[in-house]
C-alpha positions as CSV (number, residue, x, y, z in Angstrom):
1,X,-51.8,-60.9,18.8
2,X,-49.4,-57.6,18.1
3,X,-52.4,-55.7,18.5
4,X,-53.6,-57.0,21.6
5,X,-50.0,-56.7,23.1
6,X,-49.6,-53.2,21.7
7,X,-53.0,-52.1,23.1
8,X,-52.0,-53.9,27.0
9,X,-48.9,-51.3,26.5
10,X,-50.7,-48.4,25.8
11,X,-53.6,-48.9,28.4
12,X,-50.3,-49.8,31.4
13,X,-48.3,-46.0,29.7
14,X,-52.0,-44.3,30.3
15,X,-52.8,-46.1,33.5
16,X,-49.4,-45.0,35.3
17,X,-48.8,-41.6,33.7
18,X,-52.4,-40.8,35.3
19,X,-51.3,-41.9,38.3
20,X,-47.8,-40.1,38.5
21,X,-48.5,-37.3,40.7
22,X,-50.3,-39.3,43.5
23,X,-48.6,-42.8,42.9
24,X,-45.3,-41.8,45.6
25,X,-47.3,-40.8,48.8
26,X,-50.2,-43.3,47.6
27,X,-48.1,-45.8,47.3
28,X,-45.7,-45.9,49.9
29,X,-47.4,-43.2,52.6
30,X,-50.9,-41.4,52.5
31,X,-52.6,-44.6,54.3
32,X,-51.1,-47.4,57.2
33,X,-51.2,-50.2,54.6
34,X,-48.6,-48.0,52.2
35,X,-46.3,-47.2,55.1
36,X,-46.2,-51.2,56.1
37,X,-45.4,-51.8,52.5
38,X,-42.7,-49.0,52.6
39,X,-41.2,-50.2,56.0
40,X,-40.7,-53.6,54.9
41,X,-39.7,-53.3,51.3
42,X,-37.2,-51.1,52.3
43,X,-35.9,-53.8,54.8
44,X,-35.5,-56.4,52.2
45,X,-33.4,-53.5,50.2
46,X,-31.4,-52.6,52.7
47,X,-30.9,-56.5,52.7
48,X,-30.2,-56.7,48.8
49,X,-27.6,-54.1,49.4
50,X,-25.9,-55.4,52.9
51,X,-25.3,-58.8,50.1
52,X,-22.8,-56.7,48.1
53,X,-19.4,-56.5,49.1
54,X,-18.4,-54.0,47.1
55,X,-17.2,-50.9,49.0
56,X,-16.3,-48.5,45.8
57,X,-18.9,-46.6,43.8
58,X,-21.8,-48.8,44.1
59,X,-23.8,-49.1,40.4
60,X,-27.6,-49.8,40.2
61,X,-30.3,-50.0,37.8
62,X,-33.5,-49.4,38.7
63,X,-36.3,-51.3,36.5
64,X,-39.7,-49.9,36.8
65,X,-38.1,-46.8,38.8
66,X,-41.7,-45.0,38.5
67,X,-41.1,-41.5,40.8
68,X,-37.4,-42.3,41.9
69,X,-38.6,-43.5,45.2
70,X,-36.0,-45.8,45.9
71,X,-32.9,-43.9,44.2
72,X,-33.2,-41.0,47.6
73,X,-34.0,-44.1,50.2
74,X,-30.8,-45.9,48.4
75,X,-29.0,-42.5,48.6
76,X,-29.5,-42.7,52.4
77,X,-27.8,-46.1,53.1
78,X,-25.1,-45.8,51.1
79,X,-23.4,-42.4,49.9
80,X,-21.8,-43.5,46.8
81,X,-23.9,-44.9,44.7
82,X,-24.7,-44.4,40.9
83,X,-27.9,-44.8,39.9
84,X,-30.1,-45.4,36.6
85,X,-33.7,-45.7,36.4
86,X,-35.7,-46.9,33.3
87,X,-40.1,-46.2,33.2
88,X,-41.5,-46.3,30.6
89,X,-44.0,-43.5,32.4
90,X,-42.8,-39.7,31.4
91,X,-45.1,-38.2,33.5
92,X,-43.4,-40.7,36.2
93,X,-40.2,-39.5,35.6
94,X,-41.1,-36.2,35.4
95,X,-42.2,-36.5,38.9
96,X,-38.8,-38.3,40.0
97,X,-37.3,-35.3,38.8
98,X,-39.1,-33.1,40.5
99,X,-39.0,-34.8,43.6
100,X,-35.1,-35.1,43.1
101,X,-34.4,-31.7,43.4
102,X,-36.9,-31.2,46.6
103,X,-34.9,-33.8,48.6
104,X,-31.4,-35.1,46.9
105,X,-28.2,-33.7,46.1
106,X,-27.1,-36.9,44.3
107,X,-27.9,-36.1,40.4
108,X,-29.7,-39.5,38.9
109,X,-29.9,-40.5,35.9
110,X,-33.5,-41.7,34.2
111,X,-34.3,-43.0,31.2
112,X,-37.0,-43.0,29.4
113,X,-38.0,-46.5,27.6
114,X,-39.9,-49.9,28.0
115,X,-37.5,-52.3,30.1
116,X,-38.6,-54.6,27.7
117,X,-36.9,-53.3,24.9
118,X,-33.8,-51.5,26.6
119,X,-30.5,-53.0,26.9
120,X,-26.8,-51.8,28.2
121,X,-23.4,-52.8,27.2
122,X,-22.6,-52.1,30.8
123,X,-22.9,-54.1,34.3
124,X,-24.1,-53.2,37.2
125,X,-23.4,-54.3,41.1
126,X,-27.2,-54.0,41.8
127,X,-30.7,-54.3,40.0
128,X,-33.8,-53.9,41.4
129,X,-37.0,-54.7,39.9
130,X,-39.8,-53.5,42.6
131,X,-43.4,-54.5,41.5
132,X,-42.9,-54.1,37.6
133,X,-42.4,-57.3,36.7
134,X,-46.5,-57.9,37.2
135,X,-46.6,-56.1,34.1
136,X,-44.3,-57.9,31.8
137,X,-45.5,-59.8,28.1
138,X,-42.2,-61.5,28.1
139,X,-41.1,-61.9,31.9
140,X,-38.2,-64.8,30.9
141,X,-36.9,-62.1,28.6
142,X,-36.1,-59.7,31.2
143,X,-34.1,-62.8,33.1
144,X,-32.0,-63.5,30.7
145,X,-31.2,-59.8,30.3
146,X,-30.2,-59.5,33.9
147,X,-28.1,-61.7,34.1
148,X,-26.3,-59.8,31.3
149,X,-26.2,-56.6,33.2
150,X,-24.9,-58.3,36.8
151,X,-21.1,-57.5,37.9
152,X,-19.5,-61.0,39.1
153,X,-20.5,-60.6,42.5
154,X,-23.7,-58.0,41.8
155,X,-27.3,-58.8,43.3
156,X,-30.8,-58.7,42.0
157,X,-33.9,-58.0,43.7
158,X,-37.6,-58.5,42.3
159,X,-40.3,-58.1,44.4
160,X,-43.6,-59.3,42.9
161,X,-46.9,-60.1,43.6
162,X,-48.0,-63.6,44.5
163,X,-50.3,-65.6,43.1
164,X,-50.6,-68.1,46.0
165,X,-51.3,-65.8,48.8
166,X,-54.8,-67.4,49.4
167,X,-56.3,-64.4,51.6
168,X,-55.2,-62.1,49.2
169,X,-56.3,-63.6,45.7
170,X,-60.1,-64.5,47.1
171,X,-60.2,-60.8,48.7
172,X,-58.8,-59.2,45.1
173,X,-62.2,-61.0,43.7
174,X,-63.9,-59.5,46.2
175,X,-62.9,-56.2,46.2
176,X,-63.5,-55.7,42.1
177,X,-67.3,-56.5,42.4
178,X,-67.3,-53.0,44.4
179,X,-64.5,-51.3,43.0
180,X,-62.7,-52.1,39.4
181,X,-59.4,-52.6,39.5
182,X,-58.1,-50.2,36.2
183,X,-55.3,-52.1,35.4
184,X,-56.5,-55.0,33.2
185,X,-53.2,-56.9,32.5
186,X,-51.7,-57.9,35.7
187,X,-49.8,-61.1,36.9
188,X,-49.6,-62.6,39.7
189,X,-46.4,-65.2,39.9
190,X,-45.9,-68.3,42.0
191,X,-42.5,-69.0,43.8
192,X,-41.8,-72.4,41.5
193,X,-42.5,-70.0,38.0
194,X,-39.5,-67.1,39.3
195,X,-37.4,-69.7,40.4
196,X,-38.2,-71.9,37.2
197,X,-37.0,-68.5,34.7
198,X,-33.8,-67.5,37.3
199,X,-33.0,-71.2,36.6
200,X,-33.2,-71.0,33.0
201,X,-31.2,-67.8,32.4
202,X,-28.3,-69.1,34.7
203,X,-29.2,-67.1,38.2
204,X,-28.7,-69.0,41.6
205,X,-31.5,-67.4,44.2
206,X,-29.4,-67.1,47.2
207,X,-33.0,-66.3,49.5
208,X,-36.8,-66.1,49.2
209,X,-39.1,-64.7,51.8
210,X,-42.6,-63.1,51.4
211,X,-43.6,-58.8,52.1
212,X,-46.9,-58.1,53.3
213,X,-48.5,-60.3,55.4
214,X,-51.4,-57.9,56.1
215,X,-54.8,-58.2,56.4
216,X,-57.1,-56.9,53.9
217,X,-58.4,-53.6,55.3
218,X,-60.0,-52.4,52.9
219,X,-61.5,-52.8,48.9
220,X,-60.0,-51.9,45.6
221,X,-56.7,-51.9,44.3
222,X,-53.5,-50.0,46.3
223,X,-53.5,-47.6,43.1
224,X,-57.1,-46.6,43.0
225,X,-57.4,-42.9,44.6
226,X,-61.1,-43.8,46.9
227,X,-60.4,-47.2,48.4
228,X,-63.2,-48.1,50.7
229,X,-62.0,-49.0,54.1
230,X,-63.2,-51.7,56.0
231,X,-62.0,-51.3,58.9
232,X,-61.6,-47.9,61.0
233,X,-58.6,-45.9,60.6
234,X,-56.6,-46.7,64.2
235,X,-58.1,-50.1,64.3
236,X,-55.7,-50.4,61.0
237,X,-52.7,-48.7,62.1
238,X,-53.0,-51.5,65.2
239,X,-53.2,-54.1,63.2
240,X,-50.5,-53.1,60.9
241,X,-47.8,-52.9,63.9
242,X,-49.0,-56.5,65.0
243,X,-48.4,-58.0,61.8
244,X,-45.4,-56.4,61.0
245,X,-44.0,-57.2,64.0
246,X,-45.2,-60.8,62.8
247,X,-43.7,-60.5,59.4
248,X,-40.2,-59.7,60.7
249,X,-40.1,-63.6,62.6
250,X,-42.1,-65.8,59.9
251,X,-41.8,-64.2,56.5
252,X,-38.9,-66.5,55.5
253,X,-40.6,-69.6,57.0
254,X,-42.3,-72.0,54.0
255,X,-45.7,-71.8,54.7
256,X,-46.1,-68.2,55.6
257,X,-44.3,-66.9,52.9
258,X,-46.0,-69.1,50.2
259,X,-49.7,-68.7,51.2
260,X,-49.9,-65.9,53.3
261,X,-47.7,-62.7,52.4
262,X,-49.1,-60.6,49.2
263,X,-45.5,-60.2,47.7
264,X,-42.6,-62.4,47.1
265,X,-39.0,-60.9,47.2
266,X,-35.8,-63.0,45.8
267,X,-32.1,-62.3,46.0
268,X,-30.3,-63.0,43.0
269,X,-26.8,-63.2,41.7
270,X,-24.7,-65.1,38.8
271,X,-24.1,-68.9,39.0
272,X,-20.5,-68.9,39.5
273,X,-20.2,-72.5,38.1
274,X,-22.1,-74.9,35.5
275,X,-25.5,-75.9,37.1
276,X,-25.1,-74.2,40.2
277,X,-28.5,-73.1,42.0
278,X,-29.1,-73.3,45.5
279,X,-32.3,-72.6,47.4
């Protein structure tokens, strides 16, 4: 079992310090399906941060933090922020780096290490966890550790992928009978198992709603470099305004949000009393 968990380890390190250098403009800009992504995760952000009330230096760790994307969007909305980033990737935060000095004058602060293993004596107002917890052997863990690092009155945000999105789990068999998806450990989560482990380490959701609503246009995972498109470029870029438009109205509403959008998001903070949890 050690083995098999140290070998899923060292195939995600390999997987994502291969992808470093594309993984930014891949993943959140080169095609319209990224930018969607982009436009609305950064909406639900914006969102996680609009929760705090905290008007001094604002301090946020970054799970998963990959090329820093987030830490110069954050560095937009609000000005006085202090940032950490943990990825286990050092090619990743290589890039972040790099990137950092192209387009921020805030200085961040990465660190290097599994987010599995790291721990702080230190709190933060706001965590984020953006597509990483997929990739977690002991998901519950991490729970329990947030709600360690969380100021009274701090805010969490995990996006993840979702495994009841109907459209999306019968296309994702599809799409690896013509192209592989390279990552071979990745979970999908339903709403009832985050809101089951946020329960059990003491977190109250204060709101759920669903990112990415899109259609699948085109075979093979977001991270593989040739994805074959299925449907033409503009035809795409069409759709992708329609649905986003869409997304904006329904992705809070029950049904769309459990069956129909790709990723989950959930706002998280402290229960402030014995068995609080709302939602």
């Amino acid at each position: 079992m050690m083995k098999k968990k140290s070998w899923i380890k060292n195939q995600l390190k390999t997987f994502f310090d291969r992808d470093a250098q594309k993984f930014q403009e891949d993943r959140w800009g080169n095609r319209p399906e990224a930018v969607y992504d982009f436009i609305m995760t950064k909406r639900v952000l914006k969102k996680a941060i609009d929760n705090l009330k905290i008007k001094k230096h604002l301090y946020i760790l970054d799970l998963g933090c990959g090329t820093g994307k987030w830490a110069r969007e954050m560095d937009k909305m609000r000005h006085n922020i202090k940032y950490v980033g943990v990825d286990f990737s050092e090619k990743m935060l290589r890039k972040a780096v790099e990137e950092d000095r192209k387009h921020s004058k805030i200085e961040h602060l990465y660190i290097l290490s599994d987010m599995e293993i790291i721990d702080f004596n230190k709190q933060f107002d706001l965590v984020i966890c953006i597509h990483s917890l997929e990739y977690l052997l002991k998901p519950e863990e991490l729970f329990k550790k947030i709600n360690k690092w969380l100021s009274p009155g701090g805010v969490c945000l995990i996006i993840t992928k979702n495994a009841n999105a109907i459209v999306w789990r019968l296309f994702t068999l599809i799409s690896n009978k013509f192209i592989k998806n390279p990552l071979v450990y990745q979970r999908w989560y339903t709403e009832n198992e985050i809101i089951k482990m946020a329960k059990k380490s003491h977190l109250n959701i204060i709101e759920i709603g669903g990112i990415s609503m899109r259609l699948p246009t085109y075979f093979g995972d977001v991270n593989d470099a040739l994805p074959k498109r299925v449907l033409p470029l503009n035809l795409t870029k069409l759709l992708c305004s329609l649905i986003m438009i869409m997304e904006h109205k329904l992705s809070n509403k029950f049904f769309f949000r459990k069956y129909c959008c790709w990723h989950l998001y959930f706002l998280l903070t402290k229960q402030t009393k014995p068995n609080e949890f709302s939602i």
